[in-house]
Legacy VTK file of the C-alpha trace (Angstrom):
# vtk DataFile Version 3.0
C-alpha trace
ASCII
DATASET POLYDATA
POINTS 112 float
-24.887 13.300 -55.286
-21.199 14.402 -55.244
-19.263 17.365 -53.916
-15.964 18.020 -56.254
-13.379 19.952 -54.688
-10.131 21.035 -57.002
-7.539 22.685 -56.373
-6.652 24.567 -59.862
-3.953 26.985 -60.794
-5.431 30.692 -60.135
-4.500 31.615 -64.254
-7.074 28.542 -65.587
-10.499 29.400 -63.239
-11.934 31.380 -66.344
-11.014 28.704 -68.768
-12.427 25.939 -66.154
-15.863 27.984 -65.281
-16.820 28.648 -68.745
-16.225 24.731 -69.325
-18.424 23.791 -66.496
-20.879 25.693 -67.346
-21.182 24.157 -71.037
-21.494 20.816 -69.489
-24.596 22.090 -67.527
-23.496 23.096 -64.019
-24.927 25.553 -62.729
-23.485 26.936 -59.730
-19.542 26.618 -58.272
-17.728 28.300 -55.339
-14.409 29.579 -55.505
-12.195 30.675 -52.694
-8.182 31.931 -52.964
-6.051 29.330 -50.975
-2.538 28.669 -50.724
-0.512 25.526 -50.370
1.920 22.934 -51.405
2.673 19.643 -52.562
5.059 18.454 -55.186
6.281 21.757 -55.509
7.129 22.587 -52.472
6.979 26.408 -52.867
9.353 28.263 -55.199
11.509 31.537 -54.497
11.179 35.345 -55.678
13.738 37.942 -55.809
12.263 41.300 -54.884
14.909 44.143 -54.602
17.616 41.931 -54.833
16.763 39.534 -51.845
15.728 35.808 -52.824
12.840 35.284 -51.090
11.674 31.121 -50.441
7.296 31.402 -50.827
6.686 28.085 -49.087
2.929 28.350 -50.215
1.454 28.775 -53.614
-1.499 30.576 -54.932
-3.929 28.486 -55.793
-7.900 28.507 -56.370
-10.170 25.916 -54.800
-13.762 25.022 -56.242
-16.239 23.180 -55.147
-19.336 22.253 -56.969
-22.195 19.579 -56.073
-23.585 17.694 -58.986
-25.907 14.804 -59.282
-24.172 11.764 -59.971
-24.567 11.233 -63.483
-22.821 14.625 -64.364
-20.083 13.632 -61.553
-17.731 12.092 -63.838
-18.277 14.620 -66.734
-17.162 17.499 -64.643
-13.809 15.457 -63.296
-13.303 14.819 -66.453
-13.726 18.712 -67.896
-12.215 20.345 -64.852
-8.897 18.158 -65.515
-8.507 18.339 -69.351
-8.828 22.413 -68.812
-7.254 23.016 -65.451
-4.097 21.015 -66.790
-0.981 21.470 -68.335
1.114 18.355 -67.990
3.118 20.230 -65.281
3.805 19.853 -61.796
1.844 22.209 -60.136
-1.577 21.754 -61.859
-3.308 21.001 -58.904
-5.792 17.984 -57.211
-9.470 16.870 -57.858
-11.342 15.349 -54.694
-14.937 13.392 -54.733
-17.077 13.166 -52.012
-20.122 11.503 -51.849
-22.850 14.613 -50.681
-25.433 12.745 -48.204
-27.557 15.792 -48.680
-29.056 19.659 -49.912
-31.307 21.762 -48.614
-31.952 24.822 -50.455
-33.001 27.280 -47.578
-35.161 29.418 -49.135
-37.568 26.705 -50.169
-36.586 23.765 -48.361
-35.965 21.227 -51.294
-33.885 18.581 -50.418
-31.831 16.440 -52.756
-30.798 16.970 -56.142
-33.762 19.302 -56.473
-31.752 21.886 -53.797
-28.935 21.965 -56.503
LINES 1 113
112 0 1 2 3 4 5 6 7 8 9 10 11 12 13 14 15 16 17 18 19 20 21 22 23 24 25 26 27 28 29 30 31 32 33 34 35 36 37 38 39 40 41 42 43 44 45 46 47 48 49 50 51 52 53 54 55 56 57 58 59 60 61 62 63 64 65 66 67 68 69 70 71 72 73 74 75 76 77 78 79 80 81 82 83 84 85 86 87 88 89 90 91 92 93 94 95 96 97 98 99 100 101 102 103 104 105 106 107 108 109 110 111
């Protein structure tokens, strides 16, 4: 099993979800982070003052898969998520050592 963490631009979650779930995932997590890395922030002007924003908005999911739909969901979350800019965010792979689905107790790919 694998747990796929990316870090997406907040505008391309819609476009990425509805991707995923043609591919046959059935479940993700999303949370509203911020952070940098090539970027390194950008600045605003609000009311006339420049502002630096040293963190970006971005969106992080996670999903676990089995490992043969692992490398089809890389694969979709980076052809929708990008752009060819900077700023179009990271994929991590972990391997998952193990689920447990709490309400019945299935372990493995059978909790996912």
């Amino acid at each position: 099993m694998k747990y796929i963490i990316a870090i997406i631009k907040p505008s391309k979650l819609d476009t990425v979800r509805e991707a995923l779930m043609g591919i046959g995932v059935e479940g993700l997590t999303t949370s509203e982070v911020s952070g940098f890395g090539r970027q390194k922030g950008h600045t605003e002007i609000y009311r006339g003052a420049e502002y630096a924003i040293s963190f970006v908005p971005k969106t992080k999911i996670e999903i676990a898969v089995g490992d043969d739909l692992a490398d089809r969901v890389v694969e979709t979350i980076r052809t929708e998520a990008g752009s060819d800019n900077i700023g179009d965010g990271k994929i991590f792979v972990y391997e998952l050592a193990d689920a447990i689905r709490i309400r019945t107790g299935e372990r493995g790919e059978e909790a996912l």
